[in-house]
Predicted model as a PDB file, atoms N, CA, C, CB and O in Angstrom, pLDDT in the B-factor column:
MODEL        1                                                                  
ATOM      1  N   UNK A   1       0.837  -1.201   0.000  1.00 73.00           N  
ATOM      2  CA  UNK A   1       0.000   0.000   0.000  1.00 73.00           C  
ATOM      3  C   UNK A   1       0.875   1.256   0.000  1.00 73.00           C  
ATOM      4  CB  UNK A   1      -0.948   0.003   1.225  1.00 73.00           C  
ATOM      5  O   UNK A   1       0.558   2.212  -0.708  1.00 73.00           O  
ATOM      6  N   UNK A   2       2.260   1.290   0.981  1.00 77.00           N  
ATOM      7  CA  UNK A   2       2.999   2.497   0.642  1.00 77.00           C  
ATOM      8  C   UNK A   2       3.627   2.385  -0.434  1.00 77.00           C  
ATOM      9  CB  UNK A   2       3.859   2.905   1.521  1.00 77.00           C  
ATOM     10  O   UNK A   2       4.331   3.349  -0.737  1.00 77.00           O  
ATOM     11  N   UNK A   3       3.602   1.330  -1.266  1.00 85.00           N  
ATOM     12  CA  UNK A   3       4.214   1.508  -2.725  1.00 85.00           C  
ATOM     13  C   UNK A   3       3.212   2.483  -3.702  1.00 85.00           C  
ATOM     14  CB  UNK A   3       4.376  -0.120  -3.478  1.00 85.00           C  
ATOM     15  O   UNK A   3       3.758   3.320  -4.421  1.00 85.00           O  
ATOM     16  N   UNK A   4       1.914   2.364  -3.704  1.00 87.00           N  
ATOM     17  CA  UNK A   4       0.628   2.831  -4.458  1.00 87.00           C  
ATOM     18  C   UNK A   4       0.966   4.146  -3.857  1.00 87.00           C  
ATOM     19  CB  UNK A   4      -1.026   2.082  -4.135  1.00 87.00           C  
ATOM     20  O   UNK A   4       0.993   4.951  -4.787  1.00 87.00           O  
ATOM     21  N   UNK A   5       1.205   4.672  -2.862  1.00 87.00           N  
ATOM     22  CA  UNK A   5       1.247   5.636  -2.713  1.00 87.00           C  
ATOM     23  C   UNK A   5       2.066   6.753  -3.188  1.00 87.00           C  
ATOM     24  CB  UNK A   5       1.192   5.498  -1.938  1.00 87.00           C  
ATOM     25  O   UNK A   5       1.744   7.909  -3.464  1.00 87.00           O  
ATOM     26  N   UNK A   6       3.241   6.128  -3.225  1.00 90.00           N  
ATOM     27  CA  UNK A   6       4.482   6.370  -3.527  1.00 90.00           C  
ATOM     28  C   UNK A   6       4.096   7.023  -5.551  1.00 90.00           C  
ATOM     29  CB  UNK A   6       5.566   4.623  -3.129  1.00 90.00           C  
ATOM     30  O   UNK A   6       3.930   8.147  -6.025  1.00 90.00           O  
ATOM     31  N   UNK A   7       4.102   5.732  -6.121  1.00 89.00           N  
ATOM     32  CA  UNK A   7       3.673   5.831  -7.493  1.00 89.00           C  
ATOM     33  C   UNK A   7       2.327   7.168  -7.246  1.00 89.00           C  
ATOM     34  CB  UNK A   7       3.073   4.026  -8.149  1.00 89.00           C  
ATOM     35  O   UNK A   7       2.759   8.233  -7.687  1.00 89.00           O  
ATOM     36  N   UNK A   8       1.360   7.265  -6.859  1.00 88.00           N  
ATOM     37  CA  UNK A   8       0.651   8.721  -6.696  1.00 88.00           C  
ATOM     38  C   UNK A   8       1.320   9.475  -6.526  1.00 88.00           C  
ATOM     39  CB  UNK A   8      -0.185   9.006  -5.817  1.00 88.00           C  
ATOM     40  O   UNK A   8       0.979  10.392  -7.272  1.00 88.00           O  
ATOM     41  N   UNK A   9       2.098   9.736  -6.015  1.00 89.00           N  
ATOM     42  CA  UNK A   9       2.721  11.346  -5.834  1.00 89.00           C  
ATOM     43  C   UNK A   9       3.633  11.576  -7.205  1.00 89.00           C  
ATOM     44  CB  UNK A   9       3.893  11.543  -4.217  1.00 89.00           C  
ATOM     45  O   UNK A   9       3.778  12.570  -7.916  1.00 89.00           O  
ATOM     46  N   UNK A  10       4.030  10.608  -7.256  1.00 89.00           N  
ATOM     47  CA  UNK A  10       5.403  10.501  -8.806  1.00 89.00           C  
ATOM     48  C   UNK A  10       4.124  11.082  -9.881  1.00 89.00           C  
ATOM     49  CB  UNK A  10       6.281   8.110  -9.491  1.00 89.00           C  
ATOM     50  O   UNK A  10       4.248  12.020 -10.669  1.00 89.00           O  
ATOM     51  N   UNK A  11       2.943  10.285  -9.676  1.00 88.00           N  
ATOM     52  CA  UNK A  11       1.991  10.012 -11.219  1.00 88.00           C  
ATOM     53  C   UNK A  11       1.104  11.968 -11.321  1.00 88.00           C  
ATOM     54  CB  UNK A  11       0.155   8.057 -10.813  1.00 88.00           C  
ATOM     55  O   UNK A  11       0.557  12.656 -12.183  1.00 88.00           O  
ATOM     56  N   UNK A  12       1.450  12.079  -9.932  1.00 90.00           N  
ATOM     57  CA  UNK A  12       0.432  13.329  -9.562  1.00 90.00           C  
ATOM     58  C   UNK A  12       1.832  14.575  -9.485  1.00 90.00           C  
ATOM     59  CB  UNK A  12      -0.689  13.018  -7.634  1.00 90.00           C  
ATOM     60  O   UNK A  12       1.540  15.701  -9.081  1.00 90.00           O  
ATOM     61  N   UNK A  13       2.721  14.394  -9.732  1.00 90.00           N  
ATOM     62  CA  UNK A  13       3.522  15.954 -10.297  1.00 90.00           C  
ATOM     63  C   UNK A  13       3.959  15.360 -10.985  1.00 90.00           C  
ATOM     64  CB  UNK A  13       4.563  16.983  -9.572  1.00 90.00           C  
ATOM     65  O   UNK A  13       5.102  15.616 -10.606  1.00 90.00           O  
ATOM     66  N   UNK A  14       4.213  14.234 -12.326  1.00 88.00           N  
ATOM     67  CA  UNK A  14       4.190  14.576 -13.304  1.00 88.00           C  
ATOM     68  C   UNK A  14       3.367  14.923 -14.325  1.00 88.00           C  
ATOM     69  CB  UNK A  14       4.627  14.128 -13.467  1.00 88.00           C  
ATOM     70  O   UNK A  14       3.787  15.706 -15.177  1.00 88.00           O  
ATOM     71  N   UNK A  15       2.202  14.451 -14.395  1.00 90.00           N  
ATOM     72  CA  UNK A  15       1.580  15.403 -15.051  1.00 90.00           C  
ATOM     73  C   UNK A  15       1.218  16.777 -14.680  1.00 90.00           C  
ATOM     74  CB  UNK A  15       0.691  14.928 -15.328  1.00 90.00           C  
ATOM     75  O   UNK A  15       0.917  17.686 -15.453  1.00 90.00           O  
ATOM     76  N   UNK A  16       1.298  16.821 -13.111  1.00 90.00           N  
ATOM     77  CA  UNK A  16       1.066  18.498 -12.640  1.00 90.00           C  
ATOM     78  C   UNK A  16       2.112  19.200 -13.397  1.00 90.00           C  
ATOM     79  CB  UNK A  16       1.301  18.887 -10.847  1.00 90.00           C  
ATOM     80  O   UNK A  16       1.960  20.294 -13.940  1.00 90.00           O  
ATOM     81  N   UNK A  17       3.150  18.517 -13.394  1.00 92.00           N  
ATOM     82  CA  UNK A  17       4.522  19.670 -14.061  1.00 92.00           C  
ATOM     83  C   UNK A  17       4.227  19.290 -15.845  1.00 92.00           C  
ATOM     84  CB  UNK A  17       6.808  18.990 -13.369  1.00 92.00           C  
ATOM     85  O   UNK A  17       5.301  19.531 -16.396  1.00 92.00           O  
ATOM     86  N   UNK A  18       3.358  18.876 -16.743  1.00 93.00           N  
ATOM     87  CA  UNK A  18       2.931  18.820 -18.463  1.00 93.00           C  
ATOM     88  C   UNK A  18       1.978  19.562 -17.913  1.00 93.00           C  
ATOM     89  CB  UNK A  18       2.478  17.296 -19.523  1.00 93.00           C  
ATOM     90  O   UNK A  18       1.724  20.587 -18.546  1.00 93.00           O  
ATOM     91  N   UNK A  19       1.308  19.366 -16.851  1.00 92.00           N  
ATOM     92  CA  UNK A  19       0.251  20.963 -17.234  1.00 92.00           C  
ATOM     93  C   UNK A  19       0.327  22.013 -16.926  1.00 92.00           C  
ATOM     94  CB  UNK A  19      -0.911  21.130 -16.902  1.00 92.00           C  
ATOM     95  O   UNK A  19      -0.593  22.804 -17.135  1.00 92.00           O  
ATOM     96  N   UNK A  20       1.323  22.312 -16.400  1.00 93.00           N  
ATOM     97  CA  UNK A  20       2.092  23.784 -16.234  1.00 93.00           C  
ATOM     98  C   UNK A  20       2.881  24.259 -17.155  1.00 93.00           C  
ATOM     99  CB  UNK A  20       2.938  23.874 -15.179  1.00 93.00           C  
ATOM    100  O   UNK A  20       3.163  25.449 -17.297  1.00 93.00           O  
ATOM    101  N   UNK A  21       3.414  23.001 -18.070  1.00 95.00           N  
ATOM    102  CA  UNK A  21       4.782  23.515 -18.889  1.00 95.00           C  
ATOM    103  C   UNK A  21       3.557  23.187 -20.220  1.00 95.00           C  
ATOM    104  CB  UNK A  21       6.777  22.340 -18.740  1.00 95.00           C  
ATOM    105  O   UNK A  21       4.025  23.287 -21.354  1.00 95.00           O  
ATOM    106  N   UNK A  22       2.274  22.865 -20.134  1.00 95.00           N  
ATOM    107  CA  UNK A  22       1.756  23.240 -21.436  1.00 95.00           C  
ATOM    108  C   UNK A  22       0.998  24.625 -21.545  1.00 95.00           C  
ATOM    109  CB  UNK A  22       0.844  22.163 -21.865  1.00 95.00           C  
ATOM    110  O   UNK A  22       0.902  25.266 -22.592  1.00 95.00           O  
ATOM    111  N   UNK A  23       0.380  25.064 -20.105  1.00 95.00           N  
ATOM    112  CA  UNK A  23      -0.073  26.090 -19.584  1.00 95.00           C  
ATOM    113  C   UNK A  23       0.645  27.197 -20.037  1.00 95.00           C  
ATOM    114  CB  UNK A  23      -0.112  25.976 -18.321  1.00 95.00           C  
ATOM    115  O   UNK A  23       0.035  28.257 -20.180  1.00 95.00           O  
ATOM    116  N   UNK A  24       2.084  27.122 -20.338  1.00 95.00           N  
ATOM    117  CA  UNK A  24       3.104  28.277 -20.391  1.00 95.00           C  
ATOM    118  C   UNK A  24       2.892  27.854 -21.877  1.00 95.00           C  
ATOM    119  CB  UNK A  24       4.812  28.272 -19.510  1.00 95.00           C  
ATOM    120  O   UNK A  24       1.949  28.572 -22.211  1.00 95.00           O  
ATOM    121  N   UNK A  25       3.161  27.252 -22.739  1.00 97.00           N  
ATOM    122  CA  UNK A  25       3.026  27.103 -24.185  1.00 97.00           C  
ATOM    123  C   UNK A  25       1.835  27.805 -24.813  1.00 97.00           C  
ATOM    124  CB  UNK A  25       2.948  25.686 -24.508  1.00 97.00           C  
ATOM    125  O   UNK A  25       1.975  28.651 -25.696  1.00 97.00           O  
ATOM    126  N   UNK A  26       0.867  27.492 -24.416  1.00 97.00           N  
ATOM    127  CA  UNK A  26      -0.634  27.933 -24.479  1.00 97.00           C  
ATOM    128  C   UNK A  26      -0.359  29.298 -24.112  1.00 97.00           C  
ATOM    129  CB  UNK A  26      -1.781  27.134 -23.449  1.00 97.00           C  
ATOM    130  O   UNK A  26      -0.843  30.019 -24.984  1.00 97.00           O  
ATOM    131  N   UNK A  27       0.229  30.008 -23.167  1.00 97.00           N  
ATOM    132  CA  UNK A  27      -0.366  31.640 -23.050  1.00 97.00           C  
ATOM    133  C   UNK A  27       0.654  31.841 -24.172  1.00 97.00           C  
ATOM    134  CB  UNK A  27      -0.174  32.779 -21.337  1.00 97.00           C  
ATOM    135  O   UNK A  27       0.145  32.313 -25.188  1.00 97.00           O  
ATOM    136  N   UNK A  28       2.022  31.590 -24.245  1.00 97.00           N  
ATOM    137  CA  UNK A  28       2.663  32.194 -24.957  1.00 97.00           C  
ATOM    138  C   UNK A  28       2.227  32.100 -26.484  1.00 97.00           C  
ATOM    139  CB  UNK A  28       3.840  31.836 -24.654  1.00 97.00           C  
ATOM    140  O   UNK A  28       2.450  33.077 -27.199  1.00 97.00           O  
ATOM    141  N   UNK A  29       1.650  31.032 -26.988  1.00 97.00           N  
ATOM    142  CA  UNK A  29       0.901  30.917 -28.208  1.00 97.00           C  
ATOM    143  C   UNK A  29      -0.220  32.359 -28.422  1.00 97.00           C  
ATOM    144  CB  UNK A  29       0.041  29.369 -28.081  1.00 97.00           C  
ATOM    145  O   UNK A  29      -0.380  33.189 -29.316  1.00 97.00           O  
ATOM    146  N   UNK A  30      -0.789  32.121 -27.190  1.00 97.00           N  
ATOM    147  CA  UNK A  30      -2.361  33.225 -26.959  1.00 97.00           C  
ATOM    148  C   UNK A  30      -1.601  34.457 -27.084  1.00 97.00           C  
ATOM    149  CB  UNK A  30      -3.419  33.199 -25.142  1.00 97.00           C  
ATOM    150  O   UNK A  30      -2.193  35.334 -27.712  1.00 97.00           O  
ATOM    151  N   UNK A  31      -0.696  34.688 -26.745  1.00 96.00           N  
ATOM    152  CA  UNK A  31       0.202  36.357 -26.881  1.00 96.00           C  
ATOM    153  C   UNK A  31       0.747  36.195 -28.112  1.00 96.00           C  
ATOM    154  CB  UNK A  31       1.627  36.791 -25.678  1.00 96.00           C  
ATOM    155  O   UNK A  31       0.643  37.129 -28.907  1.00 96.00           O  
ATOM    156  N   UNK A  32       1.232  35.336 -28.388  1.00 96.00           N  
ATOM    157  CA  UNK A  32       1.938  35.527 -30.062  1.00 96.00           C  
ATOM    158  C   UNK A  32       0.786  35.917 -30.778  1.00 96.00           C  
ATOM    159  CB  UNK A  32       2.660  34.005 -30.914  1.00 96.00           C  
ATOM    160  O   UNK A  32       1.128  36.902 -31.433  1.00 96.00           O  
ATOM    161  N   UNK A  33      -0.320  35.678 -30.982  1.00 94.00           N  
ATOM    162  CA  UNK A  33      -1.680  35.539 -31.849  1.00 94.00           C  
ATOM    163  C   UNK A  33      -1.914  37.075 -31.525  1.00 94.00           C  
ATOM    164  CB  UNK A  33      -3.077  34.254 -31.280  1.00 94.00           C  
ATOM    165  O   UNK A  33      -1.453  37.981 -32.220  1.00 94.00           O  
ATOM    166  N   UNK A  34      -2.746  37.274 -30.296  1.00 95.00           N  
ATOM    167  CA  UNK A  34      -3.288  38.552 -30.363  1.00 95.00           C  
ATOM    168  C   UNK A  34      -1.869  39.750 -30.097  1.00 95.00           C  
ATOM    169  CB  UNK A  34      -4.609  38.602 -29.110  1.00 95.00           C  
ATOM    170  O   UNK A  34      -2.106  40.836 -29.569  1.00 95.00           O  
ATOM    171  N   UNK A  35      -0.949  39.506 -30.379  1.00 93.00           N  
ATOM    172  CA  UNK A  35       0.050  40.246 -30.692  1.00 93.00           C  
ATOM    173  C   UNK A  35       0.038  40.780 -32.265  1.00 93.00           C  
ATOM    174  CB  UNK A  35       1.205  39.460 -30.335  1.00 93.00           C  
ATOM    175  O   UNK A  35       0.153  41.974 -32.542  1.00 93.00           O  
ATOM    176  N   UNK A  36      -0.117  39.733 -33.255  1.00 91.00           N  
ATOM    177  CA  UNK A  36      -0.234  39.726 -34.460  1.00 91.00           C  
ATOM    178  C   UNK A  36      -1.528  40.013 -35.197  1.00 91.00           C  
ATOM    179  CB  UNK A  36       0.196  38.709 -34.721  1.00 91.00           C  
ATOM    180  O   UNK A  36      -1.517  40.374 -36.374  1.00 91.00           O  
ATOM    181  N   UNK A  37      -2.838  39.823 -34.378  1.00 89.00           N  
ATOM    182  CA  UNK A  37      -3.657  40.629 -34.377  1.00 89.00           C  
ATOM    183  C   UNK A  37      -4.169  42.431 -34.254  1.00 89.00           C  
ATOM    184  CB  UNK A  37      -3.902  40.055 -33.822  1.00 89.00           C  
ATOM    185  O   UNK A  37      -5.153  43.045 -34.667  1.00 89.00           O  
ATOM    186  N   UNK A  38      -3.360  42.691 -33.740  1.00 89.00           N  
ATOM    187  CA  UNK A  38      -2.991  43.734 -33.070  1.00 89.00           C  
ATOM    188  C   UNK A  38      -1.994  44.945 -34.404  1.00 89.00           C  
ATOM    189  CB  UNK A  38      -2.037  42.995 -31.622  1.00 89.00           C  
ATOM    190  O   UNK A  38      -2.097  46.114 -34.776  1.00 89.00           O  
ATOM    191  N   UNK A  39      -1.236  43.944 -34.663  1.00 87.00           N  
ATOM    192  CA  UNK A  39      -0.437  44.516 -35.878  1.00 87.00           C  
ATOM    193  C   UNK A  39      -1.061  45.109 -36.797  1.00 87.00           C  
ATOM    194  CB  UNK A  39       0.241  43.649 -36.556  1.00 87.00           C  
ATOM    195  O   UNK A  39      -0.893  46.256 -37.213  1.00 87.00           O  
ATOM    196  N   UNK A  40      -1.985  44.119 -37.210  1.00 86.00           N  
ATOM    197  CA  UNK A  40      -2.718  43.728 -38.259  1.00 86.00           C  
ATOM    198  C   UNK A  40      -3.639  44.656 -38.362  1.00 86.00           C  
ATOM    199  CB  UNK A  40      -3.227  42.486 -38.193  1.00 86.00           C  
ATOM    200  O   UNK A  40      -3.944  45.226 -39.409  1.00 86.00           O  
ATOM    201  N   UNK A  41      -4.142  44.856 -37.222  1.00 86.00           N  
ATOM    202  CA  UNK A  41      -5.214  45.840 -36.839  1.00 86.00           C  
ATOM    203  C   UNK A  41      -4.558  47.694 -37.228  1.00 86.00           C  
ATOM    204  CB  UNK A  41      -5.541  45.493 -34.876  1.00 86.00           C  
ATOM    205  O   UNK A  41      -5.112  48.588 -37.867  1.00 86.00           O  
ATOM    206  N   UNK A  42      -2.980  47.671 -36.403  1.00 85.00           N  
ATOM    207  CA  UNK A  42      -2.799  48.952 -36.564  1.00 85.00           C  
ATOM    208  C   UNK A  42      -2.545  49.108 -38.338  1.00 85.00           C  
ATOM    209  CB  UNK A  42      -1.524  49.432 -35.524  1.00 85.00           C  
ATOM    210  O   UNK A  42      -2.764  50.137 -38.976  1.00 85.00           O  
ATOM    211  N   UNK A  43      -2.184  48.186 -38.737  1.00 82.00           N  
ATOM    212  CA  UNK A  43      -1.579  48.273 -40.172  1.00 82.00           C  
ATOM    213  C   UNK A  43      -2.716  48.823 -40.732  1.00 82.00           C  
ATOM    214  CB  UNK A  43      -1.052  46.876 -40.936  1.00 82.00           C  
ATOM    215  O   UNK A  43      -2.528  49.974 -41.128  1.00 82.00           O  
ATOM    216  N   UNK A  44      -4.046  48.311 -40.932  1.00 81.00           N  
ATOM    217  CA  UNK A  44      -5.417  48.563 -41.406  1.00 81.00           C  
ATOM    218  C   UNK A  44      -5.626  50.332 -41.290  1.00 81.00           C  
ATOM    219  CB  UNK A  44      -6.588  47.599 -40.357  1.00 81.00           C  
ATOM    220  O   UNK A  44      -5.909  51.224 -42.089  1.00 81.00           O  
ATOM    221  N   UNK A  45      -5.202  50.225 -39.299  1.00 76.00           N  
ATOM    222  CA  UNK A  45      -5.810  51.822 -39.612  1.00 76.00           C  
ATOM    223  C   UNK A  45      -4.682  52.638 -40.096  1.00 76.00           C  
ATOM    224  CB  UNK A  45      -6.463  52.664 -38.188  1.00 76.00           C  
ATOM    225  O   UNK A  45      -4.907  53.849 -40.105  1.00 76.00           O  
ATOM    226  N   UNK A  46      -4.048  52.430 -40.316  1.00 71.00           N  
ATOM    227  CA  UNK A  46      -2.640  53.549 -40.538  1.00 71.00           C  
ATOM    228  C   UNK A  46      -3.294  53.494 -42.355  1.00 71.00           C  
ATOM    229  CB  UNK A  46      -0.295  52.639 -40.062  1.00 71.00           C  
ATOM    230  O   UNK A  46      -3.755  54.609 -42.598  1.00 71.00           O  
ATOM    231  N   UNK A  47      -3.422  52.653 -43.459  1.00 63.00           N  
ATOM    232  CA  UNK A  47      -3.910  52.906 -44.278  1.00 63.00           C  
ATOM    233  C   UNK A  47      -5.162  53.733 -44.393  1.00 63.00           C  
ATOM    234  CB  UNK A  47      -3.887  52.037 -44.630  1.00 63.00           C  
ATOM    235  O   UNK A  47      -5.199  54.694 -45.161  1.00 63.00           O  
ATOM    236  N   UNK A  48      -6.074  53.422 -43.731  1.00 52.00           N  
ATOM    237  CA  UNK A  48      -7.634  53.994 -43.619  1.00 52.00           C  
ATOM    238  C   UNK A  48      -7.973  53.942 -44.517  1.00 52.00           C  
ATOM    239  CB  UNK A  48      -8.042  55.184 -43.231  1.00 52.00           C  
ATOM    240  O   UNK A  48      -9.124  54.300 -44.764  1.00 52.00           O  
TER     241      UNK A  48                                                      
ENDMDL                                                                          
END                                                                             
């Protein structure tokens, strides 16, 4: 039984640490995008 336990804590921060280090992928994706949105946007009005 302290073996099962053991394997839980291993099984329960490693994926805690893929969903933090995908968490950081994901915003930085979400900022690249509406970063380039943003561009896109000023580019538009600077033509008018």
């Amino acid at each position: 039984m302290n073996d099962l336990a053991t394997i839980g804590i291993f099984f329960a921060g490693f994926f805690g640490g893929l969903g933090v280090f995908f968490l950081g992928v994901g915003l930085l994706w979400w900022v690249s995008l509406t970063e380039r949105a943003m561009k896109r946007q000023q580019a538009g009005n600077v033509r008018g």
